[in-house]
N, C-alpha and C positions, 0 to 999 in steps of 0.2 A: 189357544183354542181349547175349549171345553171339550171330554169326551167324558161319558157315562160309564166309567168301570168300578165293575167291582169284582171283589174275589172271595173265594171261601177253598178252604183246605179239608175236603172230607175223611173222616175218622182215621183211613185207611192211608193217607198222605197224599194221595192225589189233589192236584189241584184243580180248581175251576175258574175261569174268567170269563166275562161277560161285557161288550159294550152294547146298551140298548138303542137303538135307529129305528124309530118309530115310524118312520115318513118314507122308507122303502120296504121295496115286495120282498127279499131276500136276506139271506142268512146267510154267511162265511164261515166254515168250523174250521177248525184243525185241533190234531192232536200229535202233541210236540213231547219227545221223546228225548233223554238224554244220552245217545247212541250216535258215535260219528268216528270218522278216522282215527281223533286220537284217542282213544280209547280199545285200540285192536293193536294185536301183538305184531311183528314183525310176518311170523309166518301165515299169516289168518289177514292178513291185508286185503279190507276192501269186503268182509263181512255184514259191515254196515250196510249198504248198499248194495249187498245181495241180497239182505234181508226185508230190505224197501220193497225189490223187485216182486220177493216172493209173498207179499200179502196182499199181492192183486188175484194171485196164483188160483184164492180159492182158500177155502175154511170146514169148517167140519161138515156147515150143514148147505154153505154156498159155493157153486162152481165161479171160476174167474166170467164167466159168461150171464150167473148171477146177480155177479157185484155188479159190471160195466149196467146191465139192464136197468136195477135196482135207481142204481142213482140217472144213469141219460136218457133213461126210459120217463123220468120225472121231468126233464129238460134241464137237470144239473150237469157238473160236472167234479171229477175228483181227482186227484195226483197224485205227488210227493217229490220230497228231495230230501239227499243226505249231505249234510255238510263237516264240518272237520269235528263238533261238539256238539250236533245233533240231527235228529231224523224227523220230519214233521209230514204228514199227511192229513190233503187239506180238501174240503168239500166246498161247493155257493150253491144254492140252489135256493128254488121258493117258499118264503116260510114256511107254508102248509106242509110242503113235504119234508121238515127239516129232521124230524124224529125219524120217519123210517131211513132217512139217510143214515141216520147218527148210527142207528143201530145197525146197520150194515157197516159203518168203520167203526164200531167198537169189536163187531164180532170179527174183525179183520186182526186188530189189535190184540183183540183174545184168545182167537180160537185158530189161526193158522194154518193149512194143513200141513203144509212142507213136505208133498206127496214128491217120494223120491225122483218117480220120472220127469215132472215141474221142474224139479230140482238140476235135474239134468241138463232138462232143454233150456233154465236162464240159465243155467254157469254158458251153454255155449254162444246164447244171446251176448250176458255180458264182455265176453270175449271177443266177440263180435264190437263191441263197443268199440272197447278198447283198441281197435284196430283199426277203428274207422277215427279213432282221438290221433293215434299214431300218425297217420298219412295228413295231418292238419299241420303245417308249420307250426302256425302261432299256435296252436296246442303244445306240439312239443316244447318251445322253447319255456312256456311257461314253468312247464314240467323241470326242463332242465333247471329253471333257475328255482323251482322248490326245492331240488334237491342240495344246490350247493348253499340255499340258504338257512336251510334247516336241517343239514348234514344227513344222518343216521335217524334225528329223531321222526316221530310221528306223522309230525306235520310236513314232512318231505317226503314222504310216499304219496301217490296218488290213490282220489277217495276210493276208486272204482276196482283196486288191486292190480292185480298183474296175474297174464296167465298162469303163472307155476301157483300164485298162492291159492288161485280159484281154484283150482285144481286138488289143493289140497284139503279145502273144505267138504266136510260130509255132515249127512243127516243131524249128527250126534252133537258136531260144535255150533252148527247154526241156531239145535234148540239152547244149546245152553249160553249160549250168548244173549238169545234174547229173553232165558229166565233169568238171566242177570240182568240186562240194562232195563227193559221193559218191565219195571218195576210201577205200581203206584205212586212211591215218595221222587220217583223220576220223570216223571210225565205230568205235563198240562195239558187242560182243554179249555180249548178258545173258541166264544162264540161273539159275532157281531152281526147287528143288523135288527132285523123286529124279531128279538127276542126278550123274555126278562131273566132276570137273575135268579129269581125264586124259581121257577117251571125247570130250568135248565139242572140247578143244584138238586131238588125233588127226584126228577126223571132219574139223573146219574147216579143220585144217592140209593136208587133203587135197582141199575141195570146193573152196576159195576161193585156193588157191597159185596158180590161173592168172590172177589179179589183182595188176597188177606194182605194187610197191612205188612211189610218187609221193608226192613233198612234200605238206603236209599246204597246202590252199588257204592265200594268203597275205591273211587279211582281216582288215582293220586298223580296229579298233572304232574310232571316235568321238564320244570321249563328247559327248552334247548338253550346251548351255551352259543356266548357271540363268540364267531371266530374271524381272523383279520381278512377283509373283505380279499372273495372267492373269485372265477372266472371261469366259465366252462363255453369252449368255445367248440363248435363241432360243424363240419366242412358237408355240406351237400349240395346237390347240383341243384334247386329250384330258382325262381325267377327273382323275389326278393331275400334280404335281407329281416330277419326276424328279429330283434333287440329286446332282450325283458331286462330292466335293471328295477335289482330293490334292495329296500334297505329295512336294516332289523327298526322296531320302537318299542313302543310301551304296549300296555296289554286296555282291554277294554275300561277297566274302572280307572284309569289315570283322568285327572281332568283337565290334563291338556287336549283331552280328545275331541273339543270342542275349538280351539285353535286350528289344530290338525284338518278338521273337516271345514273349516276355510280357505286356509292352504290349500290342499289339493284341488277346488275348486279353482283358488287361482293360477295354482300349473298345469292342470291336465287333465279335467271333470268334462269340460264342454267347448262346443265351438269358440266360443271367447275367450279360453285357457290362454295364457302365455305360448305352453308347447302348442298348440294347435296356429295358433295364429305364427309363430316364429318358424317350426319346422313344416308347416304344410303352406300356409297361405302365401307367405314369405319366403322361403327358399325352397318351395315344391319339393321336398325331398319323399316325403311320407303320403299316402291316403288315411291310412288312420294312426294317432295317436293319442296314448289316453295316460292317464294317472288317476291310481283306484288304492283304495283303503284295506284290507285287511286286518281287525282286531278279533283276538281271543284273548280267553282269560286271563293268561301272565304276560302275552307279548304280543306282535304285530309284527305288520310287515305296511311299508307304502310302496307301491306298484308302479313303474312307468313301462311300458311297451311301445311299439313301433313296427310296424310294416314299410321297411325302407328302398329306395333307390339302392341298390345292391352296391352300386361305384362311387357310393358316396355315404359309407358308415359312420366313418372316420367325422367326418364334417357333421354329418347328425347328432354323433352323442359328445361332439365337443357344442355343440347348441343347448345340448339338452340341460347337462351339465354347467353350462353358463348360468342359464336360469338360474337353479339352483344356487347358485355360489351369490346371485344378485340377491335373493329368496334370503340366504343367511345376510346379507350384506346391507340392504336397504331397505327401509320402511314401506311396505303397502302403499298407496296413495289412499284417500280419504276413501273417493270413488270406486274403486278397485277393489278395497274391503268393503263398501256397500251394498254393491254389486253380488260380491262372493258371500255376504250373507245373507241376502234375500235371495238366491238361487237355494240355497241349503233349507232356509222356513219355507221356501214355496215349495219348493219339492215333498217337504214334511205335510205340508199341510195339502197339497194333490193328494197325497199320497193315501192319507187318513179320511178324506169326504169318501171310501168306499168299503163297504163291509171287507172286503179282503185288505185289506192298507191295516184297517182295525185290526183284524183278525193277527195277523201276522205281528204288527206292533207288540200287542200284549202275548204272542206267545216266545218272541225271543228275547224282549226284558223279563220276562218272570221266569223264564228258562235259563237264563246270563248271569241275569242280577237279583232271582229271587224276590223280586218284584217289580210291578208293571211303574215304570216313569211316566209322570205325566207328563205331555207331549208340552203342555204351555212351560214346562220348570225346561226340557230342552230349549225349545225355541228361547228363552232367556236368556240362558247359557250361549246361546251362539251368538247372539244378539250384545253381550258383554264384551266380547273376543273384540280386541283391541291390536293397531296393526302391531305394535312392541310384542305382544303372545305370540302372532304368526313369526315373527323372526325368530322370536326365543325359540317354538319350536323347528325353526328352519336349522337351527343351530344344533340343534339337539339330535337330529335324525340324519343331516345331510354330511356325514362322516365315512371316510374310506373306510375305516374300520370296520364301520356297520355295512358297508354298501356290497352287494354282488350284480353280476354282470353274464349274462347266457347270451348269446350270437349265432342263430344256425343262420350259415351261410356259403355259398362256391367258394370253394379254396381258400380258407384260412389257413394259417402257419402259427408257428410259435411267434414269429417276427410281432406277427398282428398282437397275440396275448401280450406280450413285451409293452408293445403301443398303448392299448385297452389300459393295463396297469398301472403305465402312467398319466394315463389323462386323468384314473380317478383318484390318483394322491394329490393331482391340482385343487381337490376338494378339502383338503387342510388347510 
């Protein structure tokens, strides 16, 4: 599938991208930022994402009551989200009104206010979050099994911090955080929909030139170490069984990653997954079960979770587990893999027929990889993926080694972690 992008780098390092959709009323922005969990220290944990909050807050010359009007008052709408290597806030609204939107998220972008008492009332908002993430099972456990899978590092913290580090943030590190990452050479902006490429580069080359060109932050990923697969088991009275097990892999530029996202389609992406049909349909144990992806830039994770029959864990993750070991063991069926990869281009290509699919496409390839992928050279690549690549990578990821294991659950013992342990050396 053909999409109309293009891009241009202005003087200053910023980037611009552009898909043109002539044949709809609307426009999709965003402006994608390279500012995320792992790039915050231990004690400042979760900075990113305070910093998300507070550029709704209000700006030099707009009240937070400004900005909400400015863009819903148009009939749009705008948001944001921070994730582990980046922050993007994102606008849709109707062509005509796309410029005064723009310039209400550039002057969000630029001019801040980070008025202390704001400041005060989200630290206790996000705290508030976080407490309300706390009392969620399957919250927790996820958590739990970020932290034994990514130890000390980064990426085992959660985005949103913890109350002591919110706490520790003031006025002084919030700005300098974001004169660091909220750089030009660090930020793209993404438009799709009926716009063109020239009006877009023009406009910016004119709002955003009094932003002096500065090196791009110098932040030097390091990747976490594998350690011999974890288990963190922890006993609470609620009604199910919570199960996250995951395993370490490769990082986003690997090109197995095009195998990988066949795979997981055929364990645990949808209703016709392996796990869905074995652990739910087949021996009702679970209402939901899922296996989901996670790539960054040096590493990954693949995800299986579980909301289980409490009196029946044991028998769940010796299923799940089966799969798997079939997964490294025997060939796809023909069907099986055609299936799994026309779920993956149809989803691509749903995905992309709407200015925000666009939108978002081009701002986390050219935010990841420095540039925008054409969506037809993916769909190719998946489209190549052969069932011998889905084993190779079943083989490659489905190791005790790599593998960790989180359980909140009524009354677990050591007995239990004993058990857990060895079901997942059966994976050699």
């Amino acid at each position: 599938m053909m999409i109309d992008i293009q891009e241009t780098q202005l003087p200053n390092g910023l980037r611009v991208a552009t898909s043109s959709m002539p044949s709809v009323e609307s426009v999709a922005v965003g402006i994608w930022v390279g500012a995320g969990g792992r790039y915050e220290s231990a004690s400042f944990s979760g900075i990113s994402h305070f910093i998300e909050h507070l550029l709704f807050k209000g700006t030099e010359r707009l009240s937070a009551r400004d900005i909400s009007r400015a863009i819903e008052g148009r009939g749009g709408y705008c948001n944001a989200f921070t994730q582990q290597e980046l922050t993007c806030y994102y606008a849709r609204m109707a062509y005509n009104h796309l410029w005064r939107v723009v310039d209400v998220l550039t002057e969000m972008y630029l001019h801040p206010r980070f008025d202390p008492a704001d400041i005060e009332k989200e630290r206790g908002v996000i705290i508030e979050e976080i407490m309300m993430y706390r009392d969620q099972p399957e919250h927790v456990v996820r958590e739990m099994l970020s932290r034994i899978l990514w130890k000390d590092h980064e990426l085992g913290r959660p985005l949103a911090g913890t109350p002591e580090s919110l706490r520790r943030l003031t006025r002084e590190h919030l700005l300098a955080y974001k004169r660091k990452q909220y750089a030009p050479a660090n930020t793209v902006l993404t438009f799709a929909g009926r716009v063109t490429h020239a009006e877009c580069v023009a406009r910016l080359s004119q709002s955003l030139s009094r932003l002096s060109k500065r090196r791009e932050p110098v932040c030097r990923l390091v990747t976490p170490a594998v350690r011999q697969g974890r288990l963190d088991l922890h006993s609470k009275d609620i009604e199910q069984t919570q199960l996250a097990l995951g395993f370490r892999i490769f990082g986003r530029f690997d090109q197995r990653r095009y195998a990988l996202k066949v795979l997981n389609v055929i364990l645990g992406e949808n209703m016709s997954s392996r796990l869905f049909q074995v652990v739910r349909e087949k021996h009702g144990l679970a209402y939901a079960v899922h296996a989901g992806i996670r790539l960054f830039a040096d590493t990954g994770a693949l995800l299986i979770s579980a909301g289980l029959d409490r009196t029946r864990k044991e028998k769940a993750l010796e299923l799940i587990l089966r799969e798997l070991k079939r997964l490294k063991r025997d060939l796809v069926s023909a069907r099986e893999l055609a299936r799994a990869k026309e779920y993956v281009v149809g989803h691509l290509r749903l995905a992309l027929e709407s200015p925000a699919g666009q939108m978002l496409w081009m701002g986390e390839h050219i935010l990841h990889y420095r540039k925008c992928l054409a969506p037809e050279d993916e769909i190719r690549a998946v489209m190549n993926v052969k069932a011998a690549d889905v084993r190779a990578v079943a083989n490659a990821v489905f190791l005790e080694r790599l593998a960790s294991l989180a359980l909140l659950s009524p009354q677990l013992s050591a007995k239990d972690g004993e058990r857990f342990r060895g079901m997942l050396a059966s994976l050699d």
